[in-house]
LUMNUVO-802343 format. One line per field, with one value per atom (N, C-alpha, C): residue in one letter; y, z, x. Coordinates in steps of 0.02 Angstrom, whole numbers, plus 50000, padded with zeros to 5 digits. Atoms other than C-alpha are relative to their C-alpha. Example, Ala and Ser with C-alpha at 12.3 -4.5 7.8 and 13.67 -1.06 7.14 Angstrom:
// residues 2
res c(A_A_A_S_S_S)
c2 c(49941_49775_50060_49941_49947_50055)
c3 c(50000_50390_50000_49997_50357_50037)
c1 c(50045_50615_50045_49958_50684_49961)
***
This chain:
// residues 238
res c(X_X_X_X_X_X_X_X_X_X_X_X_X_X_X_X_X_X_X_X_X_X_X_X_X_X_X_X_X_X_X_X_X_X_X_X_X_X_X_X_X_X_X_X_X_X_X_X_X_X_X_X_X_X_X_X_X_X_X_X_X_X_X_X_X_X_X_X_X_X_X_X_X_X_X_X_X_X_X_X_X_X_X_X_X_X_X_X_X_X_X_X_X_X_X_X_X_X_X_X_X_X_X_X_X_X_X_X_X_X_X_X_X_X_X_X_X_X_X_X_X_X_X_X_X_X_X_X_X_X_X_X_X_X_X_X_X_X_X_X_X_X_X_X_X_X_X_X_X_X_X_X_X_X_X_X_X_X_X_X_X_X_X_X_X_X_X_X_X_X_X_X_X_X_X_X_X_X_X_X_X_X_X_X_X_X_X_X_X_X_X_X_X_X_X_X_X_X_X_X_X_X_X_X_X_X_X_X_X_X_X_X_X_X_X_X_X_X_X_X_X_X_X_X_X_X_X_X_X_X_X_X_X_X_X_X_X_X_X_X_X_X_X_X_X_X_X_X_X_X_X_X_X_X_X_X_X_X_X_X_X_X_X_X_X_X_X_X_X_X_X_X_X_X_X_X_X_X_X_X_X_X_X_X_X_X_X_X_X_X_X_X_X_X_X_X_X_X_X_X_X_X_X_X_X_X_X_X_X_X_X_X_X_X_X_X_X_X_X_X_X_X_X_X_X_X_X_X_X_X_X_X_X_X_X_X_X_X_X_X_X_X_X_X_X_X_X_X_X_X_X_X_X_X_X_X_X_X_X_X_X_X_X_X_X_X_X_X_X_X_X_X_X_X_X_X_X_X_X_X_X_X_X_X_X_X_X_X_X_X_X_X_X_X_X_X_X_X_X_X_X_X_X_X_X_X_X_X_X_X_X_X_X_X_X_X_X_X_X_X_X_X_X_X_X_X_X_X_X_X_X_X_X_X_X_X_X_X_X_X_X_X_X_X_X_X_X_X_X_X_X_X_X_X_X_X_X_X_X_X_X_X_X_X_X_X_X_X_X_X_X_X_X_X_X_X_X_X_X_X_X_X_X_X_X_X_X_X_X_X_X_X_X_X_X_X_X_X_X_X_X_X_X_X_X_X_X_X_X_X_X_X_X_X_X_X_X_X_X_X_X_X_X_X_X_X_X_X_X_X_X_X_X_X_X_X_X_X_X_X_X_X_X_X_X_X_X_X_X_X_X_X_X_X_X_X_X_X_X_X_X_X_X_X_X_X_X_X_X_X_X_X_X_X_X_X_X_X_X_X_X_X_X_X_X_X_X_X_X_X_X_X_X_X_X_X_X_X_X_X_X_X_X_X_X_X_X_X_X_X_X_X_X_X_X_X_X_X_X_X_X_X_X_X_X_X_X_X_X_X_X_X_X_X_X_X_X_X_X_X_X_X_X_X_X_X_X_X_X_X_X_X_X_X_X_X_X_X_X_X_X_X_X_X_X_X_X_X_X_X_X_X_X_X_X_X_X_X_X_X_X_X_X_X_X_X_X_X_X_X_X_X_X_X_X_X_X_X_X_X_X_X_X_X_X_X_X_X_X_X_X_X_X_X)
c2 c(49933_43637_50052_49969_43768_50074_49938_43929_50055_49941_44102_50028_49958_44174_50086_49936_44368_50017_49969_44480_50095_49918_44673_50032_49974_44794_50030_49963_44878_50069_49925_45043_50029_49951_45179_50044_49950_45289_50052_49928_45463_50029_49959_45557_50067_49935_45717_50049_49923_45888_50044_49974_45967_49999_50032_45864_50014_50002_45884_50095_49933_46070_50042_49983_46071_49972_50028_45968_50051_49955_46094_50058_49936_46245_49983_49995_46152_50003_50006_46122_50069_49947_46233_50013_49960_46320_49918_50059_46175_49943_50064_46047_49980_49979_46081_49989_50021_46092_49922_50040_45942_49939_50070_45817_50009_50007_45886_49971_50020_45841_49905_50052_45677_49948_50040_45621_50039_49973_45731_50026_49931_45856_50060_49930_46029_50058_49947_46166_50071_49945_46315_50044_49943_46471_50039_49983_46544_49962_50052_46384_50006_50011_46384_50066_49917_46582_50001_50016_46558_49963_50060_46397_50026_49951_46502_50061_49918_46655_49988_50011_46567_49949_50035_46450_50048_49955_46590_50032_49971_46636_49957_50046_46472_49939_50067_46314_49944_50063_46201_50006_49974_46210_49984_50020_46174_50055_49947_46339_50019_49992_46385_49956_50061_46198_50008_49992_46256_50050_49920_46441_49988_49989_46388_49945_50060_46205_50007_49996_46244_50051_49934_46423_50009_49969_46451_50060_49917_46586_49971_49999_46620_50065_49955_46718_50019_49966_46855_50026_49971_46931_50051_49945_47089_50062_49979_47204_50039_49953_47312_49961_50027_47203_49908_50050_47040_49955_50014_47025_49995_49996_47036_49953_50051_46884_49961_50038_46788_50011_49971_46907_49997_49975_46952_50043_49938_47117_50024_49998_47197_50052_49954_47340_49938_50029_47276_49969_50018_47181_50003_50000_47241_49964_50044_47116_50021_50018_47105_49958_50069_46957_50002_50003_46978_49926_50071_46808_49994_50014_46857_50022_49978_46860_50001_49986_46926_49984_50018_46861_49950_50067_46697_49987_50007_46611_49985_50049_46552_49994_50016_46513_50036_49968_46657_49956_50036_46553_49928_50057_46406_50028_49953_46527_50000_49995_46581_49941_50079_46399_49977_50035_46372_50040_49936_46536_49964_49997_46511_50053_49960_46572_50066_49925_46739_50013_49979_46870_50031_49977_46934_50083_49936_47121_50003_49969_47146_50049_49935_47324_50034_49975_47345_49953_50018_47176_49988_49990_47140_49948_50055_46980_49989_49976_46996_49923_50060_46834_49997_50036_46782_50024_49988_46801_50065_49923_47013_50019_49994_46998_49992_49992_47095_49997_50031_47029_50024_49982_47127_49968_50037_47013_50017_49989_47111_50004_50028_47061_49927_50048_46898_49981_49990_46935_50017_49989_47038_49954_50056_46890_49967_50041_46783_50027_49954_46918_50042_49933_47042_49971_49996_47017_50041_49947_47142_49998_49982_47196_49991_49998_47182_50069_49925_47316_50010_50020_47335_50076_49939_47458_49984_49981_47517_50056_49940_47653_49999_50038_47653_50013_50011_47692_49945_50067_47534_49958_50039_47464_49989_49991_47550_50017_49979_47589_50038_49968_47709_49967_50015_47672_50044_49958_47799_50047_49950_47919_49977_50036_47791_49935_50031_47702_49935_50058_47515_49949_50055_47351_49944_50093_47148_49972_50021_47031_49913_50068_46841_49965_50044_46721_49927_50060_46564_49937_50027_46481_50034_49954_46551_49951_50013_46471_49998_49962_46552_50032_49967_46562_50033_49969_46693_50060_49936_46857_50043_49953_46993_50083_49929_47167_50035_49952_47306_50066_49947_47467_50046_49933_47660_49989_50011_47596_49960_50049_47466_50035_49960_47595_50032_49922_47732_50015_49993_47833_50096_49931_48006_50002_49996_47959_50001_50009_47957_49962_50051_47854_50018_50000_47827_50029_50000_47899_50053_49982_47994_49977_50018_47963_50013_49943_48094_49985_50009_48027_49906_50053_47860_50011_49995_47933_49972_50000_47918_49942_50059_47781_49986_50044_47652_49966_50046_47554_49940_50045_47391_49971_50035_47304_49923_50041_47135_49934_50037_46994_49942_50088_46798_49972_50053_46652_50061_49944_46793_50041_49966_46886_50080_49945_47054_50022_50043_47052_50077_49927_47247_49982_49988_47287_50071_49892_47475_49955_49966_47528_50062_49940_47659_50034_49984_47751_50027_49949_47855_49944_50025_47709_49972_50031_47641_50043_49953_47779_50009_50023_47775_49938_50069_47595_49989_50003_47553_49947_50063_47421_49972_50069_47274_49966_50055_47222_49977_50057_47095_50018_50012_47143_49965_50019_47036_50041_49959_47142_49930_50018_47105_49987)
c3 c(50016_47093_50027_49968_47093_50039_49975_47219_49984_50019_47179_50070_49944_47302_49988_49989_47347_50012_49981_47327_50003_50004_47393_49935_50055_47265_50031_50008_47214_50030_49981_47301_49951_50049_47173_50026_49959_47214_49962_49990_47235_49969_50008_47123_50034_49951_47202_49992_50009_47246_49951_50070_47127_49940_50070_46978_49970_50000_47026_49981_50027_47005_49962_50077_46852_49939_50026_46791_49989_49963_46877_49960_50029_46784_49929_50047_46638_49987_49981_46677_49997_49972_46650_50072_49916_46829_50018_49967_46853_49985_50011_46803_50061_49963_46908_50076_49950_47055_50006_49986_47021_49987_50003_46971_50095_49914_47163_50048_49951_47244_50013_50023_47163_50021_49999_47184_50065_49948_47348_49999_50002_47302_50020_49969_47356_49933_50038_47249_50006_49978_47248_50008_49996_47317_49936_50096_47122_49998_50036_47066_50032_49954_47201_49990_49987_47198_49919_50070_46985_50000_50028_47018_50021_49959_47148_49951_50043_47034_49953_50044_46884_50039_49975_47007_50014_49978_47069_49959_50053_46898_49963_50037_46812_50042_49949_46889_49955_50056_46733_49952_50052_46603_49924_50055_46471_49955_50040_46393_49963_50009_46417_49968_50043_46356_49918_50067_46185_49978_50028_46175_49996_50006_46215_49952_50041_46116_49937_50064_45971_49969_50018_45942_50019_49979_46025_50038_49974_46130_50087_49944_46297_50036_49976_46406_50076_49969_46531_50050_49954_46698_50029_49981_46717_50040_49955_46866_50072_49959_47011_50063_49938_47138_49977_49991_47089_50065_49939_47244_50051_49956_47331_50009_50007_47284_50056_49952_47407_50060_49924_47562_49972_50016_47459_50056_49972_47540_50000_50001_47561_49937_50100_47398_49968_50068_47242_49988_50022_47159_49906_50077_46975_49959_50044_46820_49955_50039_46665_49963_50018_46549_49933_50058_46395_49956_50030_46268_49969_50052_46156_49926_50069_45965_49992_50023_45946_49945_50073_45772_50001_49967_45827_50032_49949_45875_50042_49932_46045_50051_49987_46080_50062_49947_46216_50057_49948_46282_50023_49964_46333_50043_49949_46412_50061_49938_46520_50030_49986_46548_50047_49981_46610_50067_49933_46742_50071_49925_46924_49995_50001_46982_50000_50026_46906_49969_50034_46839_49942_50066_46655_49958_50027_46603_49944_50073_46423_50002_50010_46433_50027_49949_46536_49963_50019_46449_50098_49936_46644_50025_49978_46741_50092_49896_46941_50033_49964_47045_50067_49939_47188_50055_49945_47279_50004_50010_47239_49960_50078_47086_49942_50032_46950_49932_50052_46778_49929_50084_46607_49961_50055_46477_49915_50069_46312_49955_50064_46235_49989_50000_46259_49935_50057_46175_49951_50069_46034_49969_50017_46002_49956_50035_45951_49968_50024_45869_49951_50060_45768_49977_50026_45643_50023_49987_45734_50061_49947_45879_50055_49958_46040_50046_49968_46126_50066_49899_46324_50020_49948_46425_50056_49946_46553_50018_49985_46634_50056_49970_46670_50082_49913_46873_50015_49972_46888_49982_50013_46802_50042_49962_46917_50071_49934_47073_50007_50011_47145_50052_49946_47261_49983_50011_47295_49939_50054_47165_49937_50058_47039_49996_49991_46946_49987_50034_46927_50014_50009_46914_49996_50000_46917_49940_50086_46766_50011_49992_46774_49918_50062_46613_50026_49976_46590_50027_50003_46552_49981_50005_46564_50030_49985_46583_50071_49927_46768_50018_49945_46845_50026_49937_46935_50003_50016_46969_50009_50011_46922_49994_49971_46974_49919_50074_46805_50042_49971_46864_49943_50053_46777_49942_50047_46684_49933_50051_46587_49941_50017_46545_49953_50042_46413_49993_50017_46407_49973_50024_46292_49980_50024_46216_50035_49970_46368_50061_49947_46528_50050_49958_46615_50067_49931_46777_50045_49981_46820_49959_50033_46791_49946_50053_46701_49927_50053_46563_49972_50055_46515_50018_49982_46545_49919_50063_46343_49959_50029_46290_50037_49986_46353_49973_50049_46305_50074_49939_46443_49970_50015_46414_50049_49935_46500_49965_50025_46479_50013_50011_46441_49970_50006_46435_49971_50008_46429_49975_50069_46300_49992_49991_46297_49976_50025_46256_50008_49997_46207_49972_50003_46237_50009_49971_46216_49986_49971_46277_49977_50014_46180_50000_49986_46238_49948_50042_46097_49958_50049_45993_50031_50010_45976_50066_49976_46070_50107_49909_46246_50028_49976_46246_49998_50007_46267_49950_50052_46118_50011_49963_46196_49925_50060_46046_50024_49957_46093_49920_50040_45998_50031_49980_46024_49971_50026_46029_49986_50033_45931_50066)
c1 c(50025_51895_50048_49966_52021_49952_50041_51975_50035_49961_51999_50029_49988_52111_49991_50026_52086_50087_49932_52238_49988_50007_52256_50023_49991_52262_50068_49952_52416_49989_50018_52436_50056_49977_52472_50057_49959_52627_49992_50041_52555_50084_49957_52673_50028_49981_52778_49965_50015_52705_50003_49956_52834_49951_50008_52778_49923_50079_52564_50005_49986_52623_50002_49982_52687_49937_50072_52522_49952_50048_52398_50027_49999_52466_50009_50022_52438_49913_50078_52261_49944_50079_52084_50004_50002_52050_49944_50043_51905_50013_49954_52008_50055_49958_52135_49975_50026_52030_49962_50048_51925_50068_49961_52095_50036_49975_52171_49936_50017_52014_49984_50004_52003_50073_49950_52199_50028_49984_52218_50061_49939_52330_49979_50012_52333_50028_49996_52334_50059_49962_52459_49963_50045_52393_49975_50023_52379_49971_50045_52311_49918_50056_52178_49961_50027_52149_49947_50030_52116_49940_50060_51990_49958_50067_51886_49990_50031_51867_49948_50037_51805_49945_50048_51711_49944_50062_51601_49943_50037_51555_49957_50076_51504_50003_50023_51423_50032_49954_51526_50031_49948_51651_49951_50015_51514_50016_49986_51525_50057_49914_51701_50037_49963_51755_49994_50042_51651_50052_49959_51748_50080_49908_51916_49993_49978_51920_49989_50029_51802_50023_50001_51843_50068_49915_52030_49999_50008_51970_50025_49985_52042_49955_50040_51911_50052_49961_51985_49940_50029_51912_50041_49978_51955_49949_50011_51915_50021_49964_51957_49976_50023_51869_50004_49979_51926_50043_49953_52032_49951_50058_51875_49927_50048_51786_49986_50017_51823_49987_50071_51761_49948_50060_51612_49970_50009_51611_49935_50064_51446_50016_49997_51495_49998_50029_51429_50083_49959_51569_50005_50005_51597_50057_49936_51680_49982_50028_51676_50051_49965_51718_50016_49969_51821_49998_49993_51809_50052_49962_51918_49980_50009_51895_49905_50072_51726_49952_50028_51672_49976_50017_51632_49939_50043_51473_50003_49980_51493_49939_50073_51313_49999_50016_51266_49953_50065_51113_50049_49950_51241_50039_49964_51341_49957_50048_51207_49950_50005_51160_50042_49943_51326_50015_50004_51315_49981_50032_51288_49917_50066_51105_50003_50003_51078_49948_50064_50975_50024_49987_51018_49962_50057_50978_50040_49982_50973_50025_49966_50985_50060_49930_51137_50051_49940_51224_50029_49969_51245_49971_50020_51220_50008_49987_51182_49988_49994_51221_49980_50024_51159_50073_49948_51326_50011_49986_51339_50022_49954_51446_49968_50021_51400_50040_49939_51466_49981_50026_51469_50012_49962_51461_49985_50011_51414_50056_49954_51569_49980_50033_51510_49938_50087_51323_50041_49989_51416_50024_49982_51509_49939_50064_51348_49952_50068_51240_50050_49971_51363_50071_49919_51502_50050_49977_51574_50035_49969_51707_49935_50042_51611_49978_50001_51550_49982_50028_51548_49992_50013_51458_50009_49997_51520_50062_49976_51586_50065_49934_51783_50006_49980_51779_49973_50004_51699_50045_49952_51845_50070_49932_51975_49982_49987_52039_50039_49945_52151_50057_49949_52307_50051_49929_52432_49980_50010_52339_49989_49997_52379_49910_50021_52255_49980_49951_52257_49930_50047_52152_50014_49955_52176_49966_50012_52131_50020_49966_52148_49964_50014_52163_49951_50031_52062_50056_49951_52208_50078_49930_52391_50055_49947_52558_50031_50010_52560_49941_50067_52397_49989_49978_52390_49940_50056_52269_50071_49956_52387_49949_50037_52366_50039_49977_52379_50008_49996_52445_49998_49989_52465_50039_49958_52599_50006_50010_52510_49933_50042_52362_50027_50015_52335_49931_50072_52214_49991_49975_52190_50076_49927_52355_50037_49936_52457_49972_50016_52475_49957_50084_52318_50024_49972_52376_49939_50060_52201_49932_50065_52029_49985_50011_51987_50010_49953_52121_49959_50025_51995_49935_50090_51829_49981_50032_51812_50046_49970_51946_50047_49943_52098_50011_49998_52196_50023_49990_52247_50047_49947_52408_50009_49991_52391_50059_49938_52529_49971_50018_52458_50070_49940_52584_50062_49930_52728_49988_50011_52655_49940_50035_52596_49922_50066_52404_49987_50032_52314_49910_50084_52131_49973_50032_52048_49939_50062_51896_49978_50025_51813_49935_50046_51682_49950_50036_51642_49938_50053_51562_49931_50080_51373_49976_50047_51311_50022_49985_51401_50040_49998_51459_50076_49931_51640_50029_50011_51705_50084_49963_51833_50045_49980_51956_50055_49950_52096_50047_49931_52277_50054_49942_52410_50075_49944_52568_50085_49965_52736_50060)
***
């Protein structure tokens, strides 16, 4: 009777840093985190900064896996207190969450399925979390309810900040080439036909110039339509 002998397993050689690098910034933000904690890699400070942002917002990629795979949409977090997630300061923390091409169903009630514990106000289009972070998502809703551009209320000083007079804001992709939370300054603004460089100048429209995988990416904000509400359209520039 032959016996089975017992042999150690092969140990895997843990590919380089470098190489898990170049992986990871291909990777979703919760991908990314969940293959480093799995093969014990470490994250680059970007990589890591990106997985915590969108971590705080949803509890699983079911949603997001739906909007980006099914639909091609890349959802954006744009904000003036994004940099501030991870104190969770005692001020309110205001976002709001761009999808992308608005025409598209992208089942709202899965979305908010997919949310960390929150409370959902219709009439605001505003979603309050448990951690202080308050998240506009009526581009989102318009998305699943209107053939139509989306329309976000809210009112642009919660969008900005000032520094040095100037006034400016951060913005992170779901997915981007370079991960990163990138700060938008005066220079990327318009607002009233010239560069946003006071308030005053987007109380009633902007426009946001933000740059995905290299590429220059335009979004206005116009106040004037559906009665007060600001309306979120995504141009990709030439």
């Amino acid at each position: 009777m032959s016996s089975i002998r017992y042999q150690e397993p092969k140990t895997i050689t843990k590919i380089p840093q470098e190489l898990w690098n170049i992986i990871a910034n291909s990777l979703p933000a919760f991908d990314a985190r969940n293959a480093a904690q799995a093969l014990g890699f470490e994250l680059q400070p970007e990589q890591d900064k990106q997985s915590q942002l969108w971590n705080a917002i949803f509890r699983d990629n079911t949603w997001i896996t739906e909007a980006t795979i099914k639909f091609g949409l890349n959802p954006v977090l744009i904000g003036r207190d994004l940099h501030s997630i991870d104190t969770l300061k005692a001020r309110v923390l205001y976002l709001i969450l761009v999808a992308g091409d608005p025409t598209c169903d992208i089942q709202f009630e899965l979305f908010l399925e997919s949310l960390r514990p929150h409370k959902f106000h219709h009439d605001t289009m505003e979603v309050d979390f448990e951690s202080g972070i308050t998240l506009n998502v009526a581009n989102v809703y318009q998305a699943t309810t209107y053939p139509n551009p989306g329309n976000v209320s809210i009112m642009p000083q919660r969008l900005f900040s000032k520094m040095q007079d100037r006034l400016q804001t951060a913005y992170i992709y779901w997915q981007d080439s370079e991960p990163m939370l990138r700060m938008l300054g005066h220079d990327s603004m318009v607002g009233n036909g010239e560069e946003a460089s006071k308030l005053q100048l987007v109380l009633n429209l902007c426009g946001l110039t933000l740059s995905r995988n290299g590429r220059p990416i335009q979004y206005d904000f116009d106040e004037k339509h559906q009665g007060g509400r600001l309306t979120a359209l995504e141009q990709q520039l030439a």
